[in-house]
C-alpha positions as CSV (number, residue, x, y, z in Angstrom):
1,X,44.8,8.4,-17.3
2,X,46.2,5.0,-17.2
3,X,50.1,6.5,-18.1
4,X,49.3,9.1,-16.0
5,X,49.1,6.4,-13.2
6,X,51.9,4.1,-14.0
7,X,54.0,7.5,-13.9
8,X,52.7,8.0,-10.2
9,X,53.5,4.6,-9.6
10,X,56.8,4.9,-10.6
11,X,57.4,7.9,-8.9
12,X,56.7,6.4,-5.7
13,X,58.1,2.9,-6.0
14,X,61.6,4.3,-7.5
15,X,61.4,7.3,-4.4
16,X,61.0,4.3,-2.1
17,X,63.6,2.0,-3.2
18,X,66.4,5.4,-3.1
19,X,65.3,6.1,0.2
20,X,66.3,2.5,1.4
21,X,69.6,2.2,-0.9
22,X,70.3,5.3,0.9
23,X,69.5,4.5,4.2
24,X,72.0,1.7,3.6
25,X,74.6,3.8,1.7
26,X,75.0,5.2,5.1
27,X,75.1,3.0,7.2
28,X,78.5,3.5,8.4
29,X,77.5,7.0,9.7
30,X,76.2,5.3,12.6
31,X,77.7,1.9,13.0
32,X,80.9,3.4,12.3
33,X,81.3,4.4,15.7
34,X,81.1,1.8,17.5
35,X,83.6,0.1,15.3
36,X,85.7,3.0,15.8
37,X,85.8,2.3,19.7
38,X,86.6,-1.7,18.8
39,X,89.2,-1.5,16.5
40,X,91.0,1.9,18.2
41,X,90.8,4.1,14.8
42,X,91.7,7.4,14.5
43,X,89.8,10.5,13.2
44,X,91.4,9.9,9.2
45,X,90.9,6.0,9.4
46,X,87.2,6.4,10.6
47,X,86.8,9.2,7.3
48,X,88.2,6.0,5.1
49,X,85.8,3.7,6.7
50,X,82.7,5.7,6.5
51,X,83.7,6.9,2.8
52,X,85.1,3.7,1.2
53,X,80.8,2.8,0.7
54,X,80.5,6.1,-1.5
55,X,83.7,5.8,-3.8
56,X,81.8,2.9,-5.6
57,X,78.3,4.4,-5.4
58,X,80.1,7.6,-7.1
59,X,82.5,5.4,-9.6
60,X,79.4,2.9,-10.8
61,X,77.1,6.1,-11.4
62,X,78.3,7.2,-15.0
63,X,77.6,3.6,-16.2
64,X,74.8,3.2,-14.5
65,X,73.6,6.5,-16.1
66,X,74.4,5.1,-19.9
67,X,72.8,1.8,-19.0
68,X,69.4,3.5,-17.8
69,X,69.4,5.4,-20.8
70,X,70.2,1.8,-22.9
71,X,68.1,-1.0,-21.1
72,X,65.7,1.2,-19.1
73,X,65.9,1.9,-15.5
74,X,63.3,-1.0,-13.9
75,X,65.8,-3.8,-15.1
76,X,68.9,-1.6,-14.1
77,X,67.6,-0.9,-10.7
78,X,66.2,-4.7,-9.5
79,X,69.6,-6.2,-10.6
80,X,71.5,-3.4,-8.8
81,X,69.4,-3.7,-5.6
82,X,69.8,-7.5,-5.5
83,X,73.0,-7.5,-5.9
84,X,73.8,-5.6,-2.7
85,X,72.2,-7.6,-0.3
86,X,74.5,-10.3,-0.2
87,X,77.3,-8.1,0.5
88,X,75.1,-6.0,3.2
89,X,74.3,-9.7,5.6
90,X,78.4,-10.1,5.0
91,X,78.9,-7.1,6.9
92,X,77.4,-8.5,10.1
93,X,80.1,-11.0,9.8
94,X,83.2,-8.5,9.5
95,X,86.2,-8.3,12.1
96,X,89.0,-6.4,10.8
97,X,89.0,-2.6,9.3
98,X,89.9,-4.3,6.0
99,X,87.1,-6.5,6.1
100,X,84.8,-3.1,6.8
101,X,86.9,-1.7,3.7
102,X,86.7,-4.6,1.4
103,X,82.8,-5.1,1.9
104,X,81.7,-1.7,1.9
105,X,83.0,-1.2,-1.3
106,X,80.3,-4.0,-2.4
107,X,77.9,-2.1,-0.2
108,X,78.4,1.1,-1.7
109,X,77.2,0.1,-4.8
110,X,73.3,0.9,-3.6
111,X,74.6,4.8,-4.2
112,X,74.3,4.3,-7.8
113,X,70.8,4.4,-7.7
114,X,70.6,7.7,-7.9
115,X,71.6,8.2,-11.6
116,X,69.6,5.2,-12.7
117,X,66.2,6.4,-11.0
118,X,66.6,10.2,-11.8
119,X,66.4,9.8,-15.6
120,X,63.9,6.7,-15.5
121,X,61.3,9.1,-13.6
122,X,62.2,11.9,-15.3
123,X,60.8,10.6,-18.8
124,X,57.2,9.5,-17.4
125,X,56.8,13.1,-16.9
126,X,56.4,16.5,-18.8
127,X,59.2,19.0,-19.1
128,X,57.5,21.4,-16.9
129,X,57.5,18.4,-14.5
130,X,60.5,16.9,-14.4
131,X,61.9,19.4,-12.3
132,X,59.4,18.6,-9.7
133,X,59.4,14.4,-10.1
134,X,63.2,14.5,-10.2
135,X,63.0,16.5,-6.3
136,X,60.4,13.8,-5.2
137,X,62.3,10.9,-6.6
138,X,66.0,13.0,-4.7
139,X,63.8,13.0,-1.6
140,X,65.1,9.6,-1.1
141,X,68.4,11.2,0.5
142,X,65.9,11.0,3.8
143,X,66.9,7.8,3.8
144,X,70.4,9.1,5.5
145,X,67.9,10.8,8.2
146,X,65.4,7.2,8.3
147,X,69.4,5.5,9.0
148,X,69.5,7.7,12.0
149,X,66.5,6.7,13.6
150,X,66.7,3.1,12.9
151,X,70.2,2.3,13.5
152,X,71.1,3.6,16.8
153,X,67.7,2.0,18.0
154,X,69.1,-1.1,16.5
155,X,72.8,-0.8,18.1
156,X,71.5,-0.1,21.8
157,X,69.1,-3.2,22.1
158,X,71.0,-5.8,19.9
159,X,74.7,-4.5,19.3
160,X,75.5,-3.3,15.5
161,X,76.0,-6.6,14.2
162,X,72.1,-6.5,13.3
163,X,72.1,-3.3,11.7
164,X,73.7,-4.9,8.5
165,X,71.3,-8.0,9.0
166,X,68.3,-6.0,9.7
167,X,68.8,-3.8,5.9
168,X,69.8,-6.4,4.2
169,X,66.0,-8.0,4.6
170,X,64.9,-4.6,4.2
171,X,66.2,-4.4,0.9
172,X,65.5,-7.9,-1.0
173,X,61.5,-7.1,0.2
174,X,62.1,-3.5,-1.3
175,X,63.3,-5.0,-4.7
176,X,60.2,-7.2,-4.8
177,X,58.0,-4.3,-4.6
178,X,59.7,-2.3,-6.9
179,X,59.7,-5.1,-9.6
180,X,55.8,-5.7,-9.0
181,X,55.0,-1.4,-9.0
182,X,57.3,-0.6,-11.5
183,X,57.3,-0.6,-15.4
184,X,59.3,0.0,-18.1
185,X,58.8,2.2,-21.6
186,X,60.7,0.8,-24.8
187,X,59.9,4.9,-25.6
188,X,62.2,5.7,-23.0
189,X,65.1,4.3,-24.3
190,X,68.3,6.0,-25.9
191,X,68.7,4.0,-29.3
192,X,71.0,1.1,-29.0
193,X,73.5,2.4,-31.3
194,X,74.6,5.1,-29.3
195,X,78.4,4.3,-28.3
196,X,80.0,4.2,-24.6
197,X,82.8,6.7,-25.9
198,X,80.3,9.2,-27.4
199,X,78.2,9.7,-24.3
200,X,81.2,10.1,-22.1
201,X,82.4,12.8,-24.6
202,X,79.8,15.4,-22.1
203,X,83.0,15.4,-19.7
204,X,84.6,18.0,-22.1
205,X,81.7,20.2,-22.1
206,X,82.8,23.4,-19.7
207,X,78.8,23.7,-18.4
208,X,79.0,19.9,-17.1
209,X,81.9,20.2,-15.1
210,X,80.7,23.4,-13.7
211,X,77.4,21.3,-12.6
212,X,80.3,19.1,-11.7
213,X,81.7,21.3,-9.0
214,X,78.1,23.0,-7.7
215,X,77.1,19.4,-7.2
216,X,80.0,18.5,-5.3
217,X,79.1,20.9,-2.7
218,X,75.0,20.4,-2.8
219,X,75.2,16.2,-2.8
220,X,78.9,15.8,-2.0
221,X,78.7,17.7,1.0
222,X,75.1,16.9,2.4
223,X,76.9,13.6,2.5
224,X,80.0,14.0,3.6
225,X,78.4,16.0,6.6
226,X,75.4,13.1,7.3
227,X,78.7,10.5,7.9
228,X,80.3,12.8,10.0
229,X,77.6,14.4,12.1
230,X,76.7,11.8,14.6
231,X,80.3,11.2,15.8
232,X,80.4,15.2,15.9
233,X,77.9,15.6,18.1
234,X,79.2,12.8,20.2
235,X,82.7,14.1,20.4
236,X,82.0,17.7,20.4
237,X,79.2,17.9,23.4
238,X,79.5,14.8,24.8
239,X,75.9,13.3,23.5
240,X,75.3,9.2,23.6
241,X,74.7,7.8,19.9
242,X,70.9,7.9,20.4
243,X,70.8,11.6,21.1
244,X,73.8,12.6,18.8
245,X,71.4,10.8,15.9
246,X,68.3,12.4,16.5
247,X,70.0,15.7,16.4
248,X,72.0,15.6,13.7
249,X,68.7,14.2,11.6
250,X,67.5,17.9,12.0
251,X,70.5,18.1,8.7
252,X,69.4,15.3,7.1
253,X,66.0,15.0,6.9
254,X,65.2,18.7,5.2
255,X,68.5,17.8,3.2
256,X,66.4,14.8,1.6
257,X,62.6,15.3,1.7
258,X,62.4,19.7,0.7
259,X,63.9,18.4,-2.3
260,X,60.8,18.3,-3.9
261,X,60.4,21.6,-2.7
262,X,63.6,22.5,-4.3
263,X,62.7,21.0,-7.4
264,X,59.0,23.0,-7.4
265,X,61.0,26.2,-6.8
266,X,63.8,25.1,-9.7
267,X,60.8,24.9,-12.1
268,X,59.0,28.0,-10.7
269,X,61.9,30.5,-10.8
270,X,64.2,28.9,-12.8
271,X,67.6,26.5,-12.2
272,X,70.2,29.8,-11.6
273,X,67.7,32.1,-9.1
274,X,67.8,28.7,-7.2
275,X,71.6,27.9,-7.2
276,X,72.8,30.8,-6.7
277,X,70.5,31.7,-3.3
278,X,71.3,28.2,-2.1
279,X,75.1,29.2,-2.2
280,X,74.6,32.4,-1.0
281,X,72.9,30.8,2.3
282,X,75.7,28.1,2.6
283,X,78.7,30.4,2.6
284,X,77.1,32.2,5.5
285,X,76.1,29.1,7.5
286,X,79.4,27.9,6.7
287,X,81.3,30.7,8.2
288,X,79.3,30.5,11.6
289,X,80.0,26.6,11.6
290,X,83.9,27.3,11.2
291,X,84.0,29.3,14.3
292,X,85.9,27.0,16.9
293,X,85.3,27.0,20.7
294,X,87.3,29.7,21.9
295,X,88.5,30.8,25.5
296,X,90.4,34.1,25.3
297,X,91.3,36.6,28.5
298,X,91.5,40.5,27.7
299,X,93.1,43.0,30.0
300,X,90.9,45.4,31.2
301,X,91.2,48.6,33.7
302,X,90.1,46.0,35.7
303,X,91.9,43.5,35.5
304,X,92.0,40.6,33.4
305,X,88.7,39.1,31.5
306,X,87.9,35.4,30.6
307,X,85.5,35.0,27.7
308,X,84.3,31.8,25.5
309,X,83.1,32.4,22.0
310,X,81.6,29.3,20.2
311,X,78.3,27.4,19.3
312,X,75.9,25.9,21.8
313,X,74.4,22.6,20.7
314,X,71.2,24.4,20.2
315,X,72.5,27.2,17.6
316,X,75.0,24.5,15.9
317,X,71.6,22.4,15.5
318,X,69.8,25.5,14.0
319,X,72.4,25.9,11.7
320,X,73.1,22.6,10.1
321,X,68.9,22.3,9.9
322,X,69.2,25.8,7.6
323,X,72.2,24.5,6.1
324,X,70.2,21.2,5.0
325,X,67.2,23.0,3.6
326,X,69.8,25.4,1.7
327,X,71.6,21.8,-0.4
328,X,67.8,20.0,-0.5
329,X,67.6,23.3,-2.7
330,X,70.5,23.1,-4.5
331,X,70.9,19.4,-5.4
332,X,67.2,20.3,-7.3
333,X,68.1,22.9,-8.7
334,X,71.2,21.4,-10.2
335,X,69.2,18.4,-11.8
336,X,66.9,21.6,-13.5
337,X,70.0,23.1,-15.5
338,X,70.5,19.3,-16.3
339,X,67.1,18.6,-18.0
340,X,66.5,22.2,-19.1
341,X,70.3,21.8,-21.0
342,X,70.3,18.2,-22.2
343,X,66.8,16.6,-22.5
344,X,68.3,13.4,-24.4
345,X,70.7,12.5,-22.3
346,X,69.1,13.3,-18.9
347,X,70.9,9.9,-17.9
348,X,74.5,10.1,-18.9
349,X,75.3,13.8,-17.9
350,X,73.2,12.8,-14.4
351,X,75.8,10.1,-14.2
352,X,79.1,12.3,-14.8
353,X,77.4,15.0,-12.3
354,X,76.2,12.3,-9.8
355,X,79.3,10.7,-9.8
356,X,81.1,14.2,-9.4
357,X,78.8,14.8,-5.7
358,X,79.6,11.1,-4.4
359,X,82.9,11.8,-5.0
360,X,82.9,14.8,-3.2
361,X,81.0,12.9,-0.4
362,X,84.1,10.2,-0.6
363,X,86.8,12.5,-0.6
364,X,85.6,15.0,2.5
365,X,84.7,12.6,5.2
366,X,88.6,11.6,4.8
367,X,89.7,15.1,4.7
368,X,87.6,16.0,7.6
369,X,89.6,13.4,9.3
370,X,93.2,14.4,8.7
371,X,92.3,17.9,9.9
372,X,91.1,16.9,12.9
373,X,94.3,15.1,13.2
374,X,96.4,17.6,12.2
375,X,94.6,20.7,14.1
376,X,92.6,18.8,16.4
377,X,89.9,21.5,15.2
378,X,86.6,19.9,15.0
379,X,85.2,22.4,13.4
380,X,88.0,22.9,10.7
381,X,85.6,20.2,8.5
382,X,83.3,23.3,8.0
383,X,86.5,25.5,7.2
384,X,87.5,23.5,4.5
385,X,83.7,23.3,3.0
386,X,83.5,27.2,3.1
387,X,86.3,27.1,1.1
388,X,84.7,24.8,-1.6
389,X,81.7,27.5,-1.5
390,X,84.0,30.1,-2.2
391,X,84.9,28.8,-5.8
392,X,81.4,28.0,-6.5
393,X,80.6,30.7,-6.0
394,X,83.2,32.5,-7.3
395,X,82.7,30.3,-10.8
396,X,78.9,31.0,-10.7
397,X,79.4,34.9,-10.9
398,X,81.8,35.1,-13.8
399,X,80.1,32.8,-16.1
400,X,76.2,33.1,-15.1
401,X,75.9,36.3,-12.9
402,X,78.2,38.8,-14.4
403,X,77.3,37.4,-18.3
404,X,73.7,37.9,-17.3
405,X,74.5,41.2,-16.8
406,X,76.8,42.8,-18.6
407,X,76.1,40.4,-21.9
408,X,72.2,39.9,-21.5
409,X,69.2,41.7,-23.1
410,X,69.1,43.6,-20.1
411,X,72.6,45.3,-20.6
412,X,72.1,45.7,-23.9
413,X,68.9,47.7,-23.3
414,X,71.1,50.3,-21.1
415,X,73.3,50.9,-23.0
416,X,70.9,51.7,-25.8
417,X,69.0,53.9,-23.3
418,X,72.2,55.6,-22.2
C-alpha cells in the first residue's frame, strides 16, 4: 500500500510541476503580443519569437530522456526546474527582439520536462497502467490553457513585464514541492553501462520515426496552434487579449487535461483504434478551419448576387475545442505504442519522439507566419497542417491499416474460407 502511495504521489507532484513548466513554456503565446505592438514585428518574426522557447525544450528532450532513464527522473527534474528560473525573472528585464530570442532559448528549457516525467511515472505503475498515468502526467499540457487565464489577467492590471516575474516565483515554490512529494527508485533505473550512442541507435528504427511524424502533428501541432491562437483571434475578429484568451482556451484546455482520457481509451481499445480515429477527426476539422473568409458575387436572372462564406467566431471556437479533444487523444495514444513497443527504454524513444512534436511546435508557428506574409491568409496556417495530416495518415494506412488487413489473421482466415 505504501508504493502504491508514493506512486500516487508522484503522479500528482510530476503532473503539477509539467503543468507549470508548461504554462511557462508558453508564455510567449500571450505576452508575445504585446511585444509585437512594441517592437513593430511582422507576422514571421512574431512565429520566431513565440517558437525560439520550444526549439530547446524539443532539442534538450532526447538527453533528458537518457538521463531519466540513467539518474532517475526526481534529480533530473529539480535541477532542470531550477535552472529556468533565473532565465524566466531575466525576461522581465528584456528590450530588444534579440534579447526575447537569446532568453527564451534559456526559458525553453522547462519543455523538456515532458520526456523526463513520462518515463519516471510510467515505471511506478503497472503495464495495464501506464497508458493511463502517462495521460494524467500529459495533462500538464493545460498548463498552455492555465497561461491563458493568468497572463492576460496579469498584462491588463500590471503590463507584461510581471508576467515573467510572476512565473518565475511560481516555479522555484513548484520545485520545492516537487522535491519534498517526490521520490526516487534505484529499480527504476537503466543500468549505468548503457552507452549514449547505443540508445540513440532507436532513430534508425522505421516504427520510431513513424511515432515521429504522428507525434509531430498530435504535440507539435496542439502547440504550435496554443502560440498562435490568441493573436488569431485578435487579428481575425477583432477580440481584446482578454477575450481572444479565454476563447482560444476552449483548444487548449481539452488538448491538455482529456489526455488522461486519451490514455484510458489507448489502454482500453488499443494504441492504433486510437490514432487512427484521432486523425480521421483532425483532417476533417482541418479542412473546415482552411476555409478563408470569402466574399464572391454570382450572376443571376436577377441580377448580380453578393454572398460571404467563412467561419463565425462561434463555429471556429467549436471547431478548434473538437480539434483539441481529437490531439489530447492522439498524443496518448502515441505514448501507448511507445510503452506497449519498447518497455525498457520508455525514456530514450519518449525523448527522440518528444523531441520530434516540439520540433514540430517550433517549426510551425514560423511557417504560419511567412504564409500569412506571403498570402496574407490567416487561415492558410490550418492549410498547411491539413497537409501534415494527409501524410499521416497516408503512412498510417499502408503500414498499420492495410497490413492489418490484407497480412493479418483476419485475411488469412478469408482466404482460407474462400
Amino acid at each position: 500500500m505504501s508504493k502504491q502511495r508514493q506512486a500516487l504521489s508522484v503522479l500528482i507532484v510530476s503532473t503539477l510541476a509539467f503543468t507549470v513548466c508548461f504554462m511557462v513554456w508558453m508564455m510567449f503565446g500571450v505576452i508575445g503580443i504585446p511585444i509585437k505592438k512594441a517592437l513593430d514585428l511582422n507576422a514571421t518574426e512574431f512565429g520566431l519569437l513565440t517558437a525560439t522557447p520550444v526549439l530547446t525544450g524539443s532539442l534538450i528532450r532526447v538527453p533528458l530522456g537518457i538521463w531519466t532513464d540513467k539518474y532517475g527522473g526526481r534529480i533530473v527534474m529539480t535541477i532542470l526546474m531550477l535552472v529556468t528560473v533565473p532565465a524566466i525573472w531575466l525576461m522581465a528585464y528584456a528590450t530588444q527582439y534579440w534579447h526575447f530570442l537569446a532568453i527564451g532559448l534559456f526559458v525553453g528549457l522547462a519543455g523538456g520536462s515532458f520526456s523526463v516525467g513520462t518515463p519516471y511515472v510510467a515505471r511506478w505503475f503497472p503495464k495495464n497502467r501506464q497508458g493511463f498515468a502517462m495521460g494524467v502526467y500529459g495533462a500538464g499540457n493545460s498548463g498552455a490553457a492555465v497561461n491563458k487565464f493568468v497572463a492576460p489577467a496579469l498584462v491588463v492590471a500590471f503590463g507584461w513585464a510581471m508576467v515573467p516575474q510572476v512565473y518565475a516565483a511560481i516555479m522555484l515554490g513548484t520545485v520545492v514541492l516537487f522535491w519534498i512529494f517526490s521520490a526516487s527508485d534505484p529499480a527504476h533505473l537503466v543500468p549505468s553501462n548503457t552507452k549514449f550512442s547505443d540508445q540513440l541507435k532507436m532513430l534508425k528504427d522505421p516504427k520510431v520515426i513513424k511515432y515521429c511524424q504522428y507525434y509531430s502533428i498530435v504535440f507539435g501541432g496542439y502547440v504550435a496552434l496554443s502560440l498562435w491562437m490568441v493573436q488569431y483571434y485578435v487579428g481575425e475578429y477583432g477580440l481584446d487579449i482578454r477575450a481572444a484568451a479565454l476563447l482560444a482556451a476552449c483548444f487548449s484546455l481539452p488538448g491538455g487535461v482529456l489526455r488522461a482520457v486519451g490514455g484510458w481509451l489507448s489502454d482500453k481499445h488499443g494504441a492504433h483504434k486510437v490514432t487512427w480515429w484521432v486523425m480521421w477527426v483532425s483532417w476533417i476539422c482541418l479542412f473546415l478551419l482552411s476555409y478563408p473568409q470569402t466574399n464572391f458575387t454570382i450572376l443571376t436572372v436577377d441580377g448580380p448576387k453578393s454572398f460571404h462564406i467563412g467561419l463565425n467566431v462561434y463555429a471556429f471556437t467549436a471547431l478548434m475545442f473538437i480539434l483539441g479533444i481529437a490531439f489530447a487523444f492522439g498524443k496518448a495514444s502515441v505514448f501507448k505504442y511507445i510503452s506497449d513497443d519498447y518497455p525498457g527504454n520508455i525514456g530514450t524513444v519518449s525523448g527522440i519522439v518528444g523531441l520530434a512534436g516540439g520540433l514540430g511546435g517550433f517549426v510551425l508557428p514560423i511557417m504560419f507566419g511567412a504564409l500569412m506574409d506571403l498570402t496574407g491568409i490567416r487561415s492558410s496556417a490550418f492549410m498547411l497542417m491539413y497537409g501534415v495530416v494527409w501524410v499521416s495518415l497516408i503512412w498510417m494506412y499502408w503500414t498499420e491499416v492495410r497490413r492489418a488487413e490484407v497480412m493479418g489473421p483476419k485475411a488469412t482466415e478469408f482466404h482460407l474460407a474462400g
